[in-house]
N, C-alpha and C positions, 0 to 999 in steps of 0.2 A: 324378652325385651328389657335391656336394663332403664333402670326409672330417668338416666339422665340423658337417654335418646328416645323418651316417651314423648308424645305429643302433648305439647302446654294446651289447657282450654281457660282459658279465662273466662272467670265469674262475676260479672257486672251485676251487684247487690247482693254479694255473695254472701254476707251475716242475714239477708233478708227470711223470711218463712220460707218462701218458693228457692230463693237460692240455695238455702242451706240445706233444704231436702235433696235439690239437687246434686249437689256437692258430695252428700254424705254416699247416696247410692253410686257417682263416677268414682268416689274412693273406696268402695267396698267393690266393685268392680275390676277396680287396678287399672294396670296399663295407659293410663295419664298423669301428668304434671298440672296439677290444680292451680290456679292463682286466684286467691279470691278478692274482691278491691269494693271498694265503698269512701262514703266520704270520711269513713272515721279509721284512721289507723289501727286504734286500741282494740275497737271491736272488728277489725276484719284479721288480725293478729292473733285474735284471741281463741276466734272460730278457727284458722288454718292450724294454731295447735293442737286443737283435740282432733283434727285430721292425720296428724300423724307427719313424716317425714315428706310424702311428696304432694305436699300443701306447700303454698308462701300466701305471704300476704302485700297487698301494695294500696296506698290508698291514688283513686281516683271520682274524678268531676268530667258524668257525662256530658254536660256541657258545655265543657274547655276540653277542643278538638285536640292541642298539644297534650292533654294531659290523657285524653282519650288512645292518642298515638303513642304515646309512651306506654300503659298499661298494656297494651294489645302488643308490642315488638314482643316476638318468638312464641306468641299462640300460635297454633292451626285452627283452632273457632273460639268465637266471643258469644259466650251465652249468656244473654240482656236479660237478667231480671230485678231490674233496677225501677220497674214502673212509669219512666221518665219519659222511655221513648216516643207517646203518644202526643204528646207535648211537644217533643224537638221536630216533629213532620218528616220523620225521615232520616235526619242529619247525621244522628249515629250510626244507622249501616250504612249511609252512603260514605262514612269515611272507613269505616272496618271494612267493606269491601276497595274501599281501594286502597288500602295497607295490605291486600291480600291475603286477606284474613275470612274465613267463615263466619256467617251471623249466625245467629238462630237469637229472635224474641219472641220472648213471654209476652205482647202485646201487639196489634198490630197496629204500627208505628203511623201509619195513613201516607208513608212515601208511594212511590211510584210502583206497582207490579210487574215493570217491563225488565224484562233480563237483561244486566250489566255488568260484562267482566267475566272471566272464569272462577267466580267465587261463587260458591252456593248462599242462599239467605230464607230463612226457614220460620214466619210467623204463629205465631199462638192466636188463633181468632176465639178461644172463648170453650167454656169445659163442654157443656153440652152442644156446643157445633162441632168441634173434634170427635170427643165421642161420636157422633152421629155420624160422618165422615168417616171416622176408624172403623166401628164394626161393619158392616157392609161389608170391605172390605176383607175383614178376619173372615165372614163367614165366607165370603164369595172366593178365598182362597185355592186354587187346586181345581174348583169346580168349571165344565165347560161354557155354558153360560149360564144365567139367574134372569128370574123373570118378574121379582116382587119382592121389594122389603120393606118388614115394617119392624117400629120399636119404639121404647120409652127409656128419657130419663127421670129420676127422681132422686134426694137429695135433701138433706137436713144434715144444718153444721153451719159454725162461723165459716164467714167467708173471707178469706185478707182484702185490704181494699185494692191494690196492682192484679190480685186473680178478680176482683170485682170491674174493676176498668176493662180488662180481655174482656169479661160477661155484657158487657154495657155497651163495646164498639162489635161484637159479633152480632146484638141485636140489631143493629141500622141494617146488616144486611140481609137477617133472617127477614122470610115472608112470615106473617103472622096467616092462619086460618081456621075456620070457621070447625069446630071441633067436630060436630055430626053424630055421628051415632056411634060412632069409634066407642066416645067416652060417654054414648048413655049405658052402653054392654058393659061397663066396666063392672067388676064386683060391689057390693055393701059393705059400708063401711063393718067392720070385725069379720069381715074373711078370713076365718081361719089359716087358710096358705098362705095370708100375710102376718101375722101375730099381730102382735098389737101396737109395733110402732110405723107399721105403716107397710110400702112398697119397700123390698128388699132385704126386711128382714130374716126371711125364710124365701127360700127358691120354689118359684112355681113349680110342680110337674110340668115333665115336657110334652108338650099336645101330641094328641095322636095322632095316625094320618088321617084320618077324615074330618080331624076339626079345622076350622076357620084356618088361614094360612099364618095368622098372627092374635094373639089373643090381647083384648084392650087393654090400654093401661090400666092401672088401679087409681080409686078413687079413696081407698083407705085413710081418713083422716087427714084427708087432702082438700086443702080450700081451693086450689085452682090446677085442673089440668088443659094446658095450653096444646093446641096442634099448630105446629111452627115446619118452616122447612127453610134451615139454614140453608147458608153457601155451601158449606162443604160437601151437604148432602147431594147437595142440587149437581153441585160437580163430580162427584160419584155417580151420581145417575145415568152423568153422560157417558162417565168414563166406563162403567159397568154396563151400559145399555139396558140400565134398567126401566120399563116401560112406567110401574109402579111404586109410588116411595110415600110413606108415613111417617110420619116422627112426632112425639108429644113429651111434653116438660109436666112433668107430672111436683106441683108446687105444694109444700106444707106452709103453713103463716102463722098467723094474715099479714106479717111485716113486709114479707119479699115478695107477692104477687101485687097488694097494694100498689108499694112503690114501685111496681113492674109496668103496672097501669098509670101513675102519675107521670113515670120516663118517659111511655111513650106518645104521649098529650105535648111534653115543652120539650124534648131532644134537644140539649143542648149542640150550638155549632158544634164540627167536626172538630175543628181549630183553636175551639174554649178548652184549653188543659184545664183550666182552674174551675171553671162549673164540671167537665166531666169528671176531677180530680175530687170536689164535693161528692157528688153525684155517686161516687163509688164508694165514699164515705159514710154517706146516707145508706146505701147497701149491705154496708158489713155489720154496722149499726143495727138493722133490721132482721138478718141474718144471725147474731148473735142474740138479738130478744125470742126469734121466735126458735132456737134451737136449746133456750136455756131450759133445763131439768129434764131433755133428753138426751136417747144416745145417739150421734151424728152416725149416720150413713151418706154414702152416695153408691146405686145401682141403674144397671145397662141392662137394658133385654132388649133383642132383637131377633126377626126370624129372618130367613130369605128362603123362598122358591127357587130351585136350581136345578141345572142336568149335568152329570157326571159325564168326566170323559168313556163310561161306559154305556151312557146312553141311559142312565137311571133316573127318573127323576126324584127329589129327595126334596129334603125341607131339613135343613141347618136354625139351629137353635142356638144363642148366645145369652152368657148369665155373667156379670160383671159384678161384684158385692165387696162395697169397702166401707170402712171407716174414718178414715181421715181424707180431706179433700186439699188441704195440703200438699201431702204425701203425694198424693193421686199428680196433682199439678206438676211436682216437683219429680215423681219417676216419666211422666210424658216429658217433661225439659230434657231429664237427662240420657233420654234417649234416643230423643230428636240429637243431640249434641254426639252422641258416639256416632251414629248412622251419619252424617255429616263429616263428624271430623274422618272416619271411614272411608270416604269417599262413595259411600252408596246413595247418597243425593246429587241429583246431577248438577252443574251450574245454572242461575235463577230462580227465579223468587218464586219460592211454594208457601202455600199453608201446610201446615204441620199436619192435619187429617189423612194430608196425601203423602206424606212423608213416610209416617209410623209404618214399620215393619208389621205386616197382618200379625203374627202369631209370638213372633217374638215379644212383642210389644205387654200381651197378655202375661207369658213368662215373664217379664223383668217387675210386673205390678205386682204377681203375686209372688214375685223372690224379697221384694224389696218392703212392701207394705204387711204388716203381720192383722192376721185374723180377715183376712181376703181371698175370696173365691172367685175363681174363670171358667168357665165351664162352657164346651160347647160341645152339641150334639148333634143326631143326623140319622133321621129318621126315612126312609121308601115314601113315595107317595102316589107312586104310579107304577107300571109296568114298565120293561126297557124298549127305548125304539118310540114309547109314546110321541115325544115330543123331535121334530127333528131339528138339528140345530138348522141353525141361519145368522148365528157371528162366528169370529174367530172367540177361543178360548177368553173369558173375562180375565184371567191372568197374565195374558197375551195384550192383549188388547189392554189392559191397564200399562205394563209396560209401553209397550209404542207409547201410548202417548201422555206418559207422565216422562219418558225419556230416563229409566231408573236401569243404572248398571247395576247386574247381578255376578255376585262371583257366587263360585263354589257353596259359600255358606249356606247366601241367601238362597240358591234353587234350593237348596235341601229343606230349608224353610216353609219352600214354597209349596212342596210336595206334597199330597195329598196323603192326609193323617186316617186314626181311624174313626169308624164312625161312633163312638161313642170319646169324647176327650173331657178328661176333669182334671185340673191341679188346683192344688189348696194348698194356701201360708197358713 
């Protein structure tokens, strides 16, 4: 494809942290026409030069609809990470979808979720409700159904305050719960399988079959491990029929659990940009005292109970190990943005958890982020014939009713791999 019949993607806050990680992976990627736009010409100019040839730059004010409409003529998607959104209620993808144009924000904006137009439009509810939302799904790929998932995030690192705003409006919708016993089983603190900076630094072993279907999160040097059950998982749940689902935020501090517990006492209005725009201020704030004088991580484990289309029953293991949470932000944007502009999102408004390509998605973190591990596995748990089905295929059944065209690439994608899988950057 020559570069000047590529598809434009327009980058709303594209010198930003989030934008320009973005950017940097669509352009090592190829096969698009970048524009990056902000309110400052100099620095959106400056950044499209070290992009190379098929960068430009334009400045733009998402606030000023004409100037919004100007920026966006000859994109095929508008990728918001501009932080702003949550503040305008909407207004900005209600006008990039009717310029006909694809959305996809790094925020979710608090517009309306009812589908509008033949434009796709693609929200970021927050890291650890994506994650939570996306693996399920990686593991539950191929397999014929799944009967239990459980997992943890955990995480140390500055956090920008626009990725902090996503963390802050994903929590209104997470349920919070009573943690249990999950997190009394958890290790002591210097568990050697975690070293000594905590969760993530070293890969558990992968449970046996006869152990517990998911092993607790870690407690290592950790001031607060939360059990939560975001949206996205909640809708996963349905979409995978799964009967059972766990999830826990496994927090180092004491800045960002603290203030996690003061949020959610005053929760600012929906419709306060300026307290919520504080409020994630106060986060990054926190988030940089308590990550100073170590090394930033952010790790994913997750199990799922399943039955093969052979009739096996198995136990899928997933290991997610990064360093930068940035990066992390910024390859889930720029991926959400290709599968979009692809036309593999259908028309209306998803969360991005349900978006993310299962495996591929794994592949582009660890192509694009350096010193990050993916790994998943898959272990027997039963005999064949144990269990009999009683849904259609969870990959089936995800399709119908996420309404997601596949071509060629993605069935290949979707095929089932083998049972041991590791890639490392």
């Amino acid at each position: 494809m020559s570069i000047d019949t590529a598809p434009v993607i327009g980058i709303l806050g594209g010198y930003g942290h989030v934008g320009a990680a973005a950017a940097r992976v669509l352009a090592a990627e190829r096969g698009y026409r970048l524009r990056i736009g902000g309110r400052s010409a100099e620095k959106a100019w400056r950044f499209a030069r070290k992009l190379g040839d098929h960068a430009e730059a334009a400045v733009v004010d998402a606030r000023d609809e004409q100037s919004l409409s100007h920026f966006t003529r000859g994109c095929a998607t508008l990728l918001d990470c501009s932080g702003t959104a949550f503040s305008l209620h909407g207004r900005v993808r209600t006008s990039v979808l009717a310029g006909g144009v694809h959305y996809v924000g790094m925020t979710d904006d608090g517009g309306s979720r009812t589908a509008a137009g033949a434009r796709s439009a693609v929200l970021f509810t927050g890291l650890s409700g994506t994650l939570a939302g996306w693996v399920p799904r990686w593991l539950a790929d191929g397999l014929h159904s799944a009967s239990r998932f459980s997992g943890w995030w955990g995480g140390l690192g500055a956090i920008p305050p626009h990725t902090a705003v996503s963390c802050l409006l994903g929590k209104r919708q997470a349920i919070d719960l009573p943690v249990g016993a999950a997190a009394d089983a958890a290790p002591p603190c210097g568990d050697p399988a975690y070293g000594d900076e905590g969760p993530g630094t070293r890969a558990r072993p992968a449970p046996a079959a006869q152990e517990p279907a998911s092993p607790a999160p870690p407690s290592v040097q950790a001031v607060a491990v939360r059990r939560v059950l975001p949206e996205e998982l909640r809708q996963q749940a349905y979409l995978l029929r799964l009967p059972e689902v766990l999830w826990h935020e496994v927090l180092k501090g004491p800045g960002v659990p603290a203030f996690l517990d003061r949020f959610a006492l005053r929760h600012p209005a929906t419709g306060d940009g300026r307290a919520l725009m504080a409020a994630a201020r106060e986060l990054a704030e926190a988030s940089l005292r308590d990550a100073a004088g170590s090394s930033p991580y952010q790790v994913i484990y997750g199990t799922l109970d399943g039955l093969t289309p052979q009739g096996t029953l198995v136990r899928r293991s997933a290991l997610l190990h990064c360093t930068d949470v940035t990066g992390l932000v910024g390859v889930i944007a720029s991926i959400t943005a290709h599968e979009v502009t692809r036309g593999r999102v259908p028309p209306g408004v998803h969360v991005m958890a349900a978006t993310l390509p299962p495996r591929a998605t794994a592949d582009w973190i660890v192509r694009h982020l350096p010193r990050t591990t993916a790994r998943m596995t898959e272990v027997p748990t039963g005999e064949p014939d144990m269990m009999t089905p009683t849904s259609p295929p969870v990959s089936g059944a995800r399709d119908e009713a996420v309404g997601r065209q596949r071509g060629p690439a993605a069935s290949a994608r979707s095929a089932p791999g083998t049972s041991n899988r590791k890639t490392e950057g």
